[in-house]
PyMOL Python script that loads the backbone (N, CA, C, O; Angstrom):
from pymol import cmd

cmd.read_pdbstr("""\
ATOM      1  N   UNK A   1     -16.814  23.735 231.847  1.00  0.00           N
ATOM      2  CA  UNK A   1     -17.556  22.484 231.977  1.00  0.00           C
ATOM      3  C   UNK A   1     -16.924  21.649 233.088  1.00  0.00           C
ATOM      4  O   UNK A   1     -15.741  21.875 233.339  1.00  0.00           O
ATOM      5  N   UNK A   2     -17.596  20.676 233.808  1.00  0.00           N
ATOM      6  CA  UNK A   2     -17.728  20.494 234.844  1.00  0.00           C
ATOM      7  C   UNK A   2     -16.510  18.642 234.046  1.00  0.00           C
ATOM      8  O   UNK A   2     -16.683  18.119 232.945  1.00  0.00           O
ATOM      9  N   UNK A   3     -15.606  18.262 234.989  1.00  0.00           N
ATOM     10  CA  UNK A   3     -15.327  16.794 234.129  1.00  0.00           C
ATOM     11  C   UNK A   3     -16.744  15.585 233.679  1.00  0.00           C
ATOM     12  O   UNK A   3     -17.061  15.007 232.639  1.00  0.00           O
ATOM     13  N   UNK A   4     -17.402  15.634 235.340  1.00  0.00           N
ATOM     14  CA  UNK A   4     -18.378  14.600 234.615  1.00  0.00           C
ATOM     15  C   UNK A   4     -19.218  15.077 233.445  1.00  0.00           C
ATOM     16  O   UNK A   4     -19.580  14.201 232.660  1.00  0.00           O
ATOM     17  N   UNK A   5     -19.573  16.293 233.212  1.00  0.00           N
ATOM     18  CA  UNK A   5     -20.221  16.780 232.548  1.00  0.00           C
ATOM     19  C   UNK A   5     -19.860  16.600 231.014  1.00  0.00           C
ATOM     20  O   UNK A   5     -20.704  16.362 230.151  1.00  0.00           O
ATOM     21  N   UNK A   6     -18.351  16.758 230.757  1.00  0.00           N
ATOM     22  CA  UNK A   6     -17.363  16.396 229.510  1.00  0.00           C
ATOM     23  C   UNK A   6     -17.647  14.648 229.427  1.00  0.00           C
ATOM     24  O   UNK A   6     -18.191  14.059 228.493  1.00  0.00           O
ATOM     25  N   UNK A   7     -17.185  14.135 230.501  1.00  0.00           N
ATOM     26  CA  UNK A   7     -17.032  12.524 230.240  1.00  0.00           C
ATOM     27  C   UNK A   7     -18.623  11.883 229.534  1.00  0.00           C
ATOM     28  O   UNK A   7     -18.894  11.169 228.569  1.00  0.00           O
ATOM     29  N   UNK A   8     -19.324  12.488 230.465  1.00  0.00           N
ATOM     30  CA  UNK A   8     -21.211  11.979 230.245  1.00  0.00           C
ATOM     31  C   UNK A   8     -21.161  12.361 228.132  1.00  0.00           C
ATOM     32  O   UNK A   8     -21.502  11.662 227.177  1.00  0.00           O
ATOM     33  N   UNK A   9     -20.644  13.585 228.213  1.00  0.00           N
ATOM     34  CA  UNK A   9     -21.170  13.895 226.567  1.00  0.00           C
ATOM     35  C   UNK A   9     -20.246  12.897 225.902  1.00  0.00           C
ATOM     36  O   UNK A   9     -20.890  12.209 225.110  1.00  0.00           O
ATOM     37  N   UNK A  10     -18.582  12.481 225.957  1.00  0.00           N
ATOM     38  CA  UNK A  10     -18.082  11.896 225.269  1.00  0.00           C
ATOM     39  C   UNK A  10     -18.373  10.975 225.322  1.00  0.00           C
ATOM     40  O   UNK A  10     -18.007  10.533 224.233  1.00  0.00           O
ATOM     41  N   UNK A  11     -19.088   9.761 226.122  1.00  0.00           N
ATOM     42  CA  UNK A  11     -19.655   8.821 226.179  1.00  0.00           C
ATOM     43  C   UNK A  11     -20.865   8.440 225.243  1.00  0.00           C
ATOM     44  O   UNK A  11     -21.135   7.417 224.613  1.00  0.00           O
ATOM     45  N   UNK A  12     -21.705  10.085 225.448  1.00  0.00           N
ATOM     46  CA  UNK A  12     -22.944  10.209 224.437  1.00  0.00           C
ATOM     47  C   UNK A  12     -22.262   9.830 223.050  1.00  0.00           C
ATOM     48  O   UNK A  12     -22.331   8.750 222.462  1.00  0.00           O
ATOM     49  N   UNK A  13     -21.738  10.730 222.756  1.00  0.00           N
ATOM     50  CA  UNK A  13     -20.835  11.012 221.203  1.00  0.00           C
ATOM     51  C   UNK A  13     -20.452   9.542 221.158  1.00  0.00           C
ATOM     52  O   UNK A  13     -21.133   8.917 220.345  1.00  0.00           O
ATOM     53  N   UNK A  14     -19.615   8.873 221.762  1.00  0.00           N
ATOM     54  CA  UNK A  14     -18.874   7.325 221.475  1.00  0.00           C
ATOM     55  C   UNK A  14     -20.363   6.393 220.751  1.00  0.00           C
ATOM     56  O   UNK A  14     -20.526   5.782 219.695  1.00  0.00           O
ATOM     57  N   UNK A  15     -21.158   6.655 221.821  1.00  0.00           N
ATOM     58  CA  UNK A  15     -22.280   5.793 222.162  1.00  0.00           C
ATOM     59  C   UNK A  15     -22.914   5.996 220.359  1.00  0.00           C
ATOM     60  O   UNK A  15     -22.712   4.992 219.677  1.00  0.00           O
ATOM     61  N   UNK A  16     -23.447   6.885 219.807  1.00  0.00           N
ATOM     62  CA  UNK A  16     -23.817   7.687 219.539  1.00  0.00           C
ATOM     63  C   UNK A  16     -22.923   7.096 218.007  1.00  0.00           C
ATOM     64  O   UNK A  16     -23.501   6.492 217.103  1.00  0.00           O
ATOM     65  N   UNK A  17     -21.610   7.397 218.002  1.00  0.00           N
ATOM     66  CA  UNK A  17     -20.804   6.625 216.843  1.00  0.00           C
ATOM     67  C   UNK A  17     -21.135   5.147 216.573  1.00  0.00           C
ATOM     68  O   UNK A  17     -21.732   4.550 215.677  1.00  0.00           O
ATOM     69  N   UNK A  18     -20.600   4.848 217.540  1.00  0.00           N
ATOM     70  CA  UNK A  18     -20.737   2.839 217.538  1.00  0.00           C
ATOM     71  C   UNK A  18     -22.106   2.457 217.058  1.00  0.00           C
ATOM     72  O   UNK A  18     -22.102   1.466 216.328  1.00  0.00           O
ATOM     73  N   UNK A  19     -23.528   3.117 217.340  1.00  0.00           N
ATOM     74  CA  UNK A  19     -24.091   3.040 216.856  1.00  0.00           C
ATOM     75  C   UNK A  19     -24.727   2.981 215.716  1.00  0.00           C
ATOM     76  O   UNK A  19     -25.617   2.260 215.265  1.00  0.00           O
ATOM     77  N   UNK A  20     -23.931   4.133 215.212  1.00  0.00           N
ATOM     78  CA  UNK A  20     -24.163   4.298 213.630  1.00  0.00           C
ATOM     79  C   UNK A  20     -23.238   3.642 212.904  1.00  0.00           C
ATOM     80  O   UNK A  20     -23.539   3.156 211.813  1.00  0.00           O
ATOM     81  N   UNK A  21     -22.260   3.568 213.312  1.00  0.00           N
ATOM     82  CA  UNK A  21     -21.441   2.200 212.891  1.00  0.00           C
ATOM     83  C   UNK A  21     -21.961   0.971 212.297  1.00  0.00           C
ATOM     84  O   UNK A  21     -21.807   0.457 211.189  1.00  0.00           O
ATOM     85  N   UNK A  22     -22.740   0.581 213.535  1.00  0.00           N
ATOM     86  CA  UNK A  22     -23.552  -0.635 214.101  1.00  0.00           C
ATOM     87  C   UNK A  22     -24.687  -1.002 212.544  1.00  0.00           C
ATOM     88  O   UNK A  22     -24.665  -1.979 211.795  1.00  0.00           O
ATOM     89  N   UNK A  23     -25.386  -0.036 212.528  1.00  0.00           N
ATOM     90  CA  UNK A  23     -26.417   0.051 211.693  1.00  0.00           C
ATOM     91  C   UNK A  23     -25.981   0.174 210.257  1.00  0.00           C
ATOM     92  O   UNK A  23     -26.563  -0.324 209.293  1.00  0.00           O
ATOM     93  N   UNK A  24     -24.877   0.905 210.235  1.00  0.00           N
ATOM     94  CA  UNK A  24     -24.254   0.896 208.859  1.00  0.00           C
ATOM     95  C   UNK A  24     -24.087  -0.796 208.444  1.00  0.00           C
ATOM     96  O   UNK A  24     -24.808  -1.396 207.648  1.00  0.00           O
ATOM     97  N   UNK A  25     -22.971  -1.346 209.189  1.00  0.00           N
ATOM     98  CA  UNK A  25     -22.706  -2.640 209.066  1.00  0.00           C
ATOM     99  C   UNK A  25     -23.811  -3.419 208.697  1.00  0.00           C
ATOM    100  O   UNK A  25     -23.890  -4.172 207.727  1.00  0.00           O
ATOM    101  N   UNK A  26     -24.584  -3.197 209.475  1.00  0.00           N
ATOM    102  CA  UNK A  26     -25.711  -4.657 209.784  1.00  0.00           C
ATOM    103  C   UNK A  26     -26.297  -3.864 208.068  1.00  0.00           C
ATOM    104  O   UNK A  26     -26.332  -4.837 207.314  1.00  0.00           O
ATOM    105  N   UNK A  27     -26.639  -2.851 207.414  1.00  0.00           N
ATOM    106  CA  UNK A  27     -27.430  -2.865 206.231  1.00  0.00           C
ATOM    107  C   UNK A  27     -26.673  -3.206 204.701  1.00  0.00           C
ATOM    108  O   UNK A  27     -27.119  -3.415 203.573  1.00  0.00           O
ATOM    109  N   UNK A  28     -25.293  -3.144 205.291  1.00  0.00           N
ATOM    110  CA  UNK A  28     -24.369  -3.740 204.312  1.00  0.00           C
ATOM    111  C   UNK A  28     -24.699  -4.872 204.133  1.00  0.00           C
ATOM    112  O   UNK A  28     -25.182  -5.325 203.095  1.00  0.00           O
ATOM    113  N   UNK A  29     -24.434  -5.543 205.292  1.00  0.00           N
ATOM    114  CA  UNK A  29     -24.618  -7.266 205.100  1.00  0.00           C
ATOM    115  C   UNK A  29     -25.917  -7.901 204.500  1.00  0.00           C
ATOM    116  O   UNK A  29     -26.041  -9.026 204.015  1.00  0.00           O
ATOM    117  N   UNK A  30     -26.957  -6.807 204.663  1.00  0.00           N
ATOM    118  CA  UNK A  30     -28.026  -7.160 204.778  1.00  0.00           C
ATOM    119  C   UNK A  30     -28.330  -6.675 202.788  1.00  0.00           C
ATOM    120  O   UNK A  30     -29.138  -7.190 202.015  1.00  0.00           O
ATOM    121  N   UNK A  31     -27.455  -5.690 202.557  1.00  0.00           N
ATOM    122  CA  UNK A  31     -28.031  -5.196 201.258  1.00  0.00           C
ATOM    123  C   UNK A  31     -26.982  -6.658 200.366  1.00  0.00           C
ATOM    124  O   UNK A  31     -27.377  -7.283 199.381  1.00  0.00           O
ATOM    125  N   UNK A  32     -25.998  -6.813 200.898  1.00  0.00           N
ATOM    126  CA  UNK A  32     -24.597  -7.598 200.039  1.00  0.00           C
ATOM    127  C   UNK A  32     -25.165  -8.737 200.037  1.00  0.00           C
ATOM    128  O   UNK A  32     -25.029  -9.431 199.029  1.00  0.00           O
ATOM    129  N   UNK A  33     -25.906  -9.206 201.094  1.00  0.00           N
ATOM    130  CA  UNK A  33     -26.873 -10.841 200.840  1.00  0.00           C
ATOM    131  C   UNK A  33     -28.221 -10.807 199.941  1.00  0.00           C
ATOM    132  O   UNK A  33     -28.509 -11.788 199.256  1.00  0.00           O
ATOM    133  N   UNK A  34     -28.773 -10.026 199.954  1.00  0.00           N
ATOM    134  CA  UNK A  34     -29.909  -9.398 199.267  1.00  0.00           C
ATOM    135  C   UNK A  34     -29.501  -9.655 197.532  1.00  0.00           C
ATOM    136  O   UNK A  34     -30.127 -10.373 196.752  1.00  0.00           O
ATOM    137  N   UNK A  35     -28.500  -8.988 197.289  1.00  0.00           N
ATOM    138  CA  UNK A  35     -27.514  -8.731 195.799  1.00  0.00           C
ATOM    139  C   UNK A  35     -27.346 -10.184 195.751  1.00  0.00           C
ATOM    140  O   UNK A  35     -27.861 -10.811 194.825  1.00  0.00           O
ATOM    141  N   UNK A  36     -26.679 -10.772 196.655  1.00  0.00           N
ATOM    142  CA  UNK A  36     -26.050 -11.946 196.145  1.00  0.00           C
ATOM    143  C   UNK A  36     -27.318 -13.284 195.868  1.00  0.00           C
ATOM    144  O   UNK A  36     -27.173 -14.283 195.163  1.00  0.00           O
ATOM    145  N   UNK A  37     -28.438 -12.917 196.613  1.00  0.00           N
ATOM    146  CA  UNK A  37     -28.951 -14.309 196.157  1.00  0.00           C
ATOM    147  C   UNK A  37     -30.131 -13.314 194.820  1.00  0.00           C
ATOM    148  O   UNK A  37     -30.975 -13.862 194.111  1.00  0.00           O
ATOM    149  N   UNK A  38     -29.916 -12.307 194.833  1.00  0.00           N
ATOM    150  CA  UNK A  38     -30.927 -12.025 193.418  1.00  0.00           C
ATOM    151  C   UNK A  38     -30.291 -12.137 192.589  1.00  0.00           C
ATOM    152  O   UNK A  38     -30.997 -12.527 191.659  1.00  0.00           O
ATOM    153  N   UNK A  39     -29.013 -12.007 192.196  1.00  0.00           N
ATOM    154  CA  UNK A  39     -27.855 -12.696 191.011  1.00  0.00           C
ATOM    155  C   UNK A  39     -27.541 -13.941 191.194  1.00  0.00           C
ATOM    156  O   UNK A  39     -27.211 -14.659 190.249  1.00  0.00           O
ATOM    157  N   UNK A  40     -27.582 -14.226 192.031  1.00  0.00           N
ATOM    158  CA  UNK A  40     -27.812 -16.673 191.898  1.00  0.00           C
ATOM    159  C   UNK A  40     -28.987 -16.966 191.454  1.00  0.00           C
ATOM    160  O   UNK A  40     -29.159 -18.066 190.929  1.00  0.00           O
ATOM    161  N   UNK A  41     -30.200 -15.909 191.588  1.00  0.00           N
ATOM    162  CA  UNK A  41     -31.695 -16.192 190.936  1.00  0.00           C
ATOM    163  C   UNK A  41     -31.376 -16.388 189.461  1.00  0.00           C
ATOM    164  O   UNK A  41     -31.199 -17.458 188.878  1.00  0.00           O
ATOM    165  N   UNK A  42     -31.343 -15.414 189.070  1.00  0.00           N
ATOM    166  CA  UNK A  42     -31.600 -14.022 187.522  1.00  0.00           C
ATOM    167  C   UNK A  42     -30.339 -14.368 186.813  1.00  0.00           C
ATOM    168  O   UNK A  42     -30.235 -14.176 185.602  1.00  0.00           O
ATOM    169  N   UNK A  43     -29.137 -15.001 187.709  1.00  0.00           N
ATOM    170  CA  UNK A  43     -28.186 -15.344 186.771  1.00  0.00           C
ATOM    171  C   UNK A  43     -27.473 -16.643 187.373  1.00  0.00           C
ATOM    172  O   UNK A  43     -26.484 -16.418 188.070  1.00  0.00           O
ATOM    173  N   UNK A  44     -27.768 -17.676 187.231  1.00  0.00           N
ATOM    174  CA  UNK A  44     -27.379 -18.848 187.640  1.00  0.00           C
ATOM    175  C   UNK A  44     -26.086 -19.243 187.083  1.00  0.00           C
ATOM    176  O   UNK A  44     -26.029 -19.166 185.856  1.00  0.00           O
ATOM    177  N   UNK A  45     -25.139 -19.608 187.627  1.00  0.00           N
ATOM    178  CA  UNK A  45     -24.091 -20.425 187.281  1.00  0.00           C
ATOM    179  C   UNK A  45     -24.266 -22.121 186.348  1.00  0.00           C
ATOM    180  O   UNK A  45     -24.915 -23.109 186.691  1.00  0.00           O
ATOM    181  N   UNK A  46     -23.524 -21.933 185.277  1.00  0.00           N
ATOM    182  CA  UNK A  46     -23.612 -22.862 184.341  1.00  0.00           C
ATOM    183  C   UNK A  46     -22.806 -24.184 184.888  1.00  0.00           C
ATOM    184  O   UNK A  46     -21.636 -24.360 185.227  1.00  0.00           O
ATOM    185  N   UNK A  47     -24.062 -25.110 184.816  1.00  0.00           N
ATOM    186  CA  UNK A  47     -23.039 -26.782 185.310  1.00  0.00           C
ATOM    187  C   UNK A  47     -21.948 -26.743 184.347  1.00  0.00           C
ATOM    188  O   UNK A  47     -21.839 -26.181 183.257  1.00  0.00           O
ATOM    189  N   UNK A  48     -21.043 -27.602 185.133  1.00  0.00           N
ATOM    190  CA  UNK A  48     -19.683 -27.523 184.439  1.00  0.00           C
ATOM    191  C   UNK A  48     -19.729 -28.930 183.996  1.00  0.00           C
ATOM    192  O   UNK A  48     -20.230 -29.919 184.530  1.00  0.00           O
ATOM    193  N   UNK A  49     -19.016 -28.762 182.768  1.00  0.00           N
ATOM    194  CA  UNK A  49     -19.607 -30.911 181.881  1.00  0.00           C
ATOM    195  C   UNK A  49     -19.058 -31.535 182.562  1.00  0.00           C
ATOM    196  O   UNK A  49     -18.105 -31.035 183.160  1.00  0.00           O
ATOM    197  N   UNK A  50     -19.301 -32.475 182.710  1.00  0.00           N
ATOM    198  CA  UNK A  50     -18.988 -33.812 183.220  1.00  0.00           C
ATOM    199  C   UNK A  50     -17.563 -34.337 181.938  1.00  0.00           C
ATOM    200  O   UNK A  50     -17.712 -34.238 180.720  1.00  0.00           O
ATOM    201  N   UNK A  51     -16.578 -34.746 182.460  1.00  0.00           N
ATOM    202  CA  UNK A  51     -16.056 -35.425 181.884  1.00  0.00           C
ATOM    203  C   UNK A  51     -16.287 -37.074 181.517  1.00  0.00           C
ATOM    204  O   UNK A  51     -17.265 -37.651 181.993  1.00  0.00           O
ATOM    205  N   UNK A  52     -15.209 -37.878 180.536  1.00  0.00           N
ATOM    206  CA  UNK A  52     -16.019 -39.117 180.073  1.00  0.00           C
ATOM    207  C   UNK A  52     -14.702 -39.755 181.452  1.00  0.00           C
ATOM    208  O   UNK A  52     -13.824 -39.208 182.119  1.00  0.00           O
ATOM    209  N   UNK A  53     -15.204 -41.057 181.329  1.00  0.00           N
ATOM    210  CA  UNK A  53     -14.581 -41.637 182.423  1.00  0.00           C
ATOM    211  C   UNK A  53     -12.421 -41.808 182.158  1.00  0.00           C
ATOM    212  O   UNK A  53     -11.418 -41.625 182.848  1.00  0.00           O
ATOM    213  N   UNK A  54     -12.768 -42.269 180.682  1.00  0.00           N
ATOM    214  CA  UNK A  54     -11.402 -42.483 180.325  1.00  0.00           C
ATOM    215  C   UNK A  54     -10.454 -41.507 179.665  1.00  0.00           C
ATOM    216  O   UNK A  54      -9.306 -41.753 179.295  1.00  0.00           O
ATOM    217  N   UNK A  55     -11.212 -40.181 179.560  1.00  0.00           N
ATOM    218  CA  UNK A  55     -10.223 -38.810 178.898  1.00  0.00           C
ATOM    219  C   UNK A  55      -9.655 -37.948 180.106  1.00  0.00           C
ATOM    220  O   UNK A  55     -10.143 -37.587 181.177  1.00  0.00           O
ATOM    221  N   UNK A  56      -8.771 -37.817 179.666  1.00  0.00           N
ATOM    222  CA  UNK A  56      -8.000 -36.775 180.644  1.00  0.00           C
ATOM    223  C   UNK A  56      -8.520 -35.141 179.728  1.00  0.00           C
ATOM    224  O   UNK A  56      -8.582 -34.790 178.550  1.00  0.00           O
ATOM    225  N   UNK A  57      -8.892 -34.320 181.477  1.00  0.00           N
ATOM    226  CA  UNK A  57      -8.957 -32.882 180.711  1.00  0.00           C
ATOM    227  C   UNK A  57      -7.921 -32.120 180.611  1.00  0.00           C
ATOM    228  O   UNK A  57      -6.943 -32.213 181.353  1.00  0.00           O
ATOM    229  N   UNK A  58      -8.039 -31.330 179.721  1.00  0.00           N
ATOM    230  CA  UNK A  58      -6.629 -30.564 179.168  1.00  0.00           C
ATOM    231  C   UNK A  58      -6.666 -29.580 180.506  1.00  0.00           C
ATOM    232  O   UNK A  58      -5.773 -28.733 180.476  1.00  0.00           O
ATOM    233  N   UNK A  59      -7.442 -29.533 181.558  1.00  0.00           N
ATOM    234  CA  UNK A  59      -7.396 -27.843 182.470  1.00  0.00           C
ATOM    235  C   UNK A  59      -5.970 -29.120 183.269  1.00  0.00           C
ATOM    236  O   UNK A  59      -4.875 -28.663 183.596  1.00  0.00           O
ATOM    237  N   UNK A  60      -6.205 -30.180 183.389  1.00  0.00           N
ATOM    238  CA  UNK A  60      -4.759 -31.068 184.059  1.00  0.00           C
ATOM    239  C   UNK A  60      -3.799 -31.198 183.543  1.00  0.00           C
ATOM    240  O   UNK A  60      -2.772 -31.196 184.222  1.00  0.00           O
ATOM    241  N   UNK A  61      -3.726 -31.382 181.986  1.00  0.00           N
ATOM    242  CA  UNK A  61      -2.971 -31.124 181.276  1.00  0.00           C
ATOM    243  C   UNK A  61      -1.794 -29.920 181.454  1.00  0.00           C
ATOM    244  O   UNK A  61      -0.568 -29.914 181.344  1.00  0.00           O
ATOM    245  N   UNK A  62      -3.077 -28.644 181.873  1.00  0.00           N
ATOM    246  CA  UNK A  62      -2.084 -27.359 181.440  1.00  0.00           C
ATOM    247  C   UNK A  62      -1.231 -27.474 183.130  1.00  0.00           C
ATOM    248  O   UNK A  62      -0.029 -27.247 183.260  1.00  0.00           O
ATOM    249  N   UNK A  63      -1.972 -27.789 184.060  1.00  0.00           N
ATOM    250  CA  UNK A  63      -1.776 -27.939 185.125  1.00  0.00           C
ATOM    251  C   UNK A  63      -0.063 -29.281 185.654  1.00  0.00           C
ATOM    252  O   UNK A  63       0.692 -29.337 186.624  1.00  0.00           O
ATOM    253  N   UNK A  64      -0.175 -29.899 184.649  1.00  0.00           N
ATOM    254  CA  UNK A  64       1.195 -30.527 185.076  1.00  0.00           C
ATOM    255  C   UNK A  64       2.181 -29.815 183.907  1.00  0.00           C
ATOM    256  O   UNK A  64       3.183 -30.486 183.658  1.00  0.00           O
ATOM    257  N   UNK A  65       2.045 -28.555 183.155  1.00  0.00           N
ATOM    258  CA  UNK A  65       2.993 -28.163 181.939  1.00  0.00           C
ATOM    259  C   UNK A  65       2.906 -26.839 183.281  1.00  0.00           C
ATOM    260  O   UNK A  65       4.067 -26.493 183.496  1.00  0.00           O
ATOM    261  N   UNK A  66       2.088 -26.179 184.040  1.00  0.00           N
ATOM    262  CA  UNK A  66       2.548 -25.193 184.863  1.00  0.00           C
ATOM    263  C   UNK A  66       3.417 -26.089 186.173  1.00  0.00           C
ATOM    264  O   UNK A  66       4.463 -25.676 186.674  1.00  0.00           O
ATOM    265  N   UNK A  67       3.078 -26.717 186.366  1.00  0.00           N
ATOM    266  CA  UNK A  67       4.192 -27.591 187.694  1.00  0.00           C
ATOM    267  C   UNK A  67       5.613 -27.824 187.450  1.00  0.00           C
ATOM    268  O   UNK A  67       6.534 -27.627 188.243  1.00  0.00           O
ATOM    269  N   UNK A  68       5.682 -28.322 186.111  1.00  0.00           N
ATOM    270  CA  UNK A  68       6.901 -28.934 185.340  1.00  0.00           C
ATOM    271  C   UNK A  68       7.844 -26.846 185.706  1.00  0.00           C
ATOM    272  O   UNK A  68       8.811 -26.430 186.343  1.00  0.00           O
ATOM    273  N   UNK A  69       6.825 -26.273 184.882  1.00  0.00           N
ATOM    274  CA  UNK A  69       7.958 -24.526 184.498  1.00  0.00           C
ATOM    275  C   UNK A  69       7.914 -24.166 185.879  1.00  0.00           C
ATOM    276  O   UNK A  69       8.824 -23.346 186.004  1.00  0.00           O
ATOM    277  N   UNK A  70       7.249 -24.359 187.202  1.00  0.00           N
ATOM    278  CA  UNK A  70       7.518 -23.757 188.088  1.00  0.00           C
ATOM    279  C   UNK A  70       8.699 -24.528 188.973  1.00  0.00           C
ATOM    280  O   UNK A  70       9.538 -24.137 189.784  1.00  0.00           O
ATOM    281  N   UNK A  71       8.367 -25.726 188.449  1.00  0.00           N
ATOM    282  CA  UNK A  71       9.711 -26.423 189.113  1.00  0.00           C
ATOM    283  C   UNK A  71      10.917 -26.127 189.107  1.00  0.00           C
ATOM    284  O   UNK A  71      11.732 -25.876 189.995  1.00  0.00           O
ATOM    285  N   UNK A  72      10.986 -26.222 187.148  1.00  0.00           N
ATOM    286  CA  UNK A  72      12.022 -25.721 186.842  1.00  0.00           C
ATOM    287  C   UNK A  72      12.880 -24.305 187.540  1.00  0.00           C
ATOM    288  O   UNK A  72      14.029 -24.195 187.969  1.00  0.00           O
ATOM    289  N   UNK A  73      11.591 -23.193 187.411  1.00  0.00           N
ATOM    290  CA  UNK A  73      11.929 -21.828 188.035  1.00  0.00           C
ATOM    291  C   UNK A  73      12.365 -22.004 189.289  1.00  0.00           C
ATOM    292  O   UNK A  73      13.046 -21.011 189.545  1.00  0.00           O
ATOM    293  N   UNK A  74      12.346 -22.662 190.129  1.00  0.00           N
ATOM    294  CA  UNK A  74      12.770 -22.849 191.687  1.00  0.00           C
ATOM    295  C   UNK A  74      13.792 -23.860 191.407  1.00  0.00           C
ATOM    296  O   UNK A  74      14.348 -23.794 192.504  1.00  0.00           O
ATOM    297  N   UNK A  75      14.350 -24.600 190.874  1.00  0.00           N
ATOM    298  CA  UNK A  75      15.010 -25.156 190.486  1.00  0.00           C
ATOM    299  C   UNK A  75      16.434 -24.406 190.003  1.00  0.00           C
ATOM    300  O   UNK A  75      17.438 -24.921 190.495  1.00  0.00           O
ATOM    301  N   UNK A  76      16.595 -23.614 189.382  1.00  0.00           N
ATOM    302  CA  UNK A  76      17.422 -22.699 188.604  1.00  0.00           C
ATOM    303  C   UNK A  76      17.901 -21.445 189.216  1.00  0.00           C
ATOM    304  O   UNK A  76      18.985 -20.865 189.155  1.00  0.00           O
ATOM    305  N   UNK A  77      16.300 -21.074 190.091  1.00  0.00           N
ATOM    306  CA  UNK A  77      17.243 -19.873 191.590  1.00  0.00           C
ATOM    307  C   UNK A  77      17.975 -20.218 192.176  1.00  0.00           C
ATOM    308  O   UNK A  77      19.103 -19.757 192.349  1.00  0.00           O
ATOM    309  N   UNK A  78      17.339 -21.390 192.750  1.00  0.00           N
ATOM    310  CA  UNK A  78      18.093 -22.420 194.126  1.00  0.00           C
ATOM    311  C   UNK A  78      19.864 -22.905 193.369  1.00  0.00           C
ATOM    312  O   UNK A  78      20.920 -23.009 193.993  1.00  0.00           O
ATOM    313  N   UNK A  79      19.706 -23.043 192.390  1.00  0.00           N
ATOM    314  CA  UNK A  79      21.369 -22.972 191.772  1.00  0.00           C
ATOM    315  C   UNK A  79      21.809 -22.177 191.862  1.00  0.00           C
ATOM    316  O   UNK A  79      22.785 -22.145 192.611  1.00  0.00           O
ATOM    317  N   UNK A  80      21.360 -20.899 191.108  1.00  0.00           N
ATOM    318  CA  UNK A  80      22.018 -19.461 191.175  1.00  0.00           C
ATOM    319  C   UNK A  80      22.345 -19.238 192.571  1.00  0.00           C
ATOM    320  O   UNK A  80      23.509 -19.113 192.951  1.00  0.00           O
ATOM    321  N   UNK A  81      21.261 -19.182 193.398  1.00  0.00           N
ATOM    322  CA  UNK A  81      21.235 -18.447 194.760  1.00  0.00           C
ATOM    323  C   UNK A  81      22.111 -19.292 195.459  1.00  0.00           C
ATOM    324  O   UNK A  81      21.533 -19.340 196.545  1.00  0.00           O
ATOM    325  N   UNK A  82      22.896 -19.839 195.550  1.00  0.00           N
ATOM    326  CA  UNK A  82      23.303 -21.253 196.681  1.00  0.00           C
ATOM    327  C   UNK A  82      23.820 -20.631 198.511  1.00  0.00           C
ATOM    328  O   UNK A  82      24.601 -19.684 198.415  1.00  0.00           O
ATOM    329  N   UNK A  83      23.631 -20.861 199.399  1.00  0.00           N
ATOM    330  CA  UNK A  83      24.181 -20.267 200.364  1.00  0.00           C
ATOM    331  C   UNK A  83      25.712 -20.818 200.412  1.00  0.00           C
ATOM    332  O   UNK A  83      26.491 -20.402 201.270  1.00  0.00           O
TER     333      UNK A  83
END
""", "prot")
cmd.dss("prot")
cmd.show_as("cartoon", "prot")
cmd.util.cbc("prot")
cmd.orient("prot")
């Protein structure tokens, strides 16, 4: 085989990949958006309650009892570990 003759086909072949590449991609996106708004239809996400103005929610609650133990935990390496 002649070089241009090799280069012209590997070009085909590249050409030829990227393409199908190309098309793969674009029907993913196209099937993964498709999925996603027929399950936001058929299965909607539940409003989340409203809290009252003057209660604190316990998800903050648990949220300053995880701050407090992680403190602690960095707190207690940083002793151990000291440079």
């Amino acid at each position: 085989m002649q070089d241009t003759q090799l280069i012209h086909e590997g070009l085909a072949l590249m050409g030829l990949g990227m393409g199908f590449v190309f098309v793969f991609l674009t029907v993913l996106v196209g099937v993964t958006t498709l999925m996603s708004k027929t399950i936001g239809r058929f299965f909607p996400e539940p409003a989340a309650p409203i809290p009252a103005v003057g209660s604190r929610a316990p998800a903050s609650r648990q949220d300053d009892d995880l701050t407090v133990v992680i403190s602690a935990a960095v707190h207690r390496y940083r002793r151990r570990h000291r440079r």
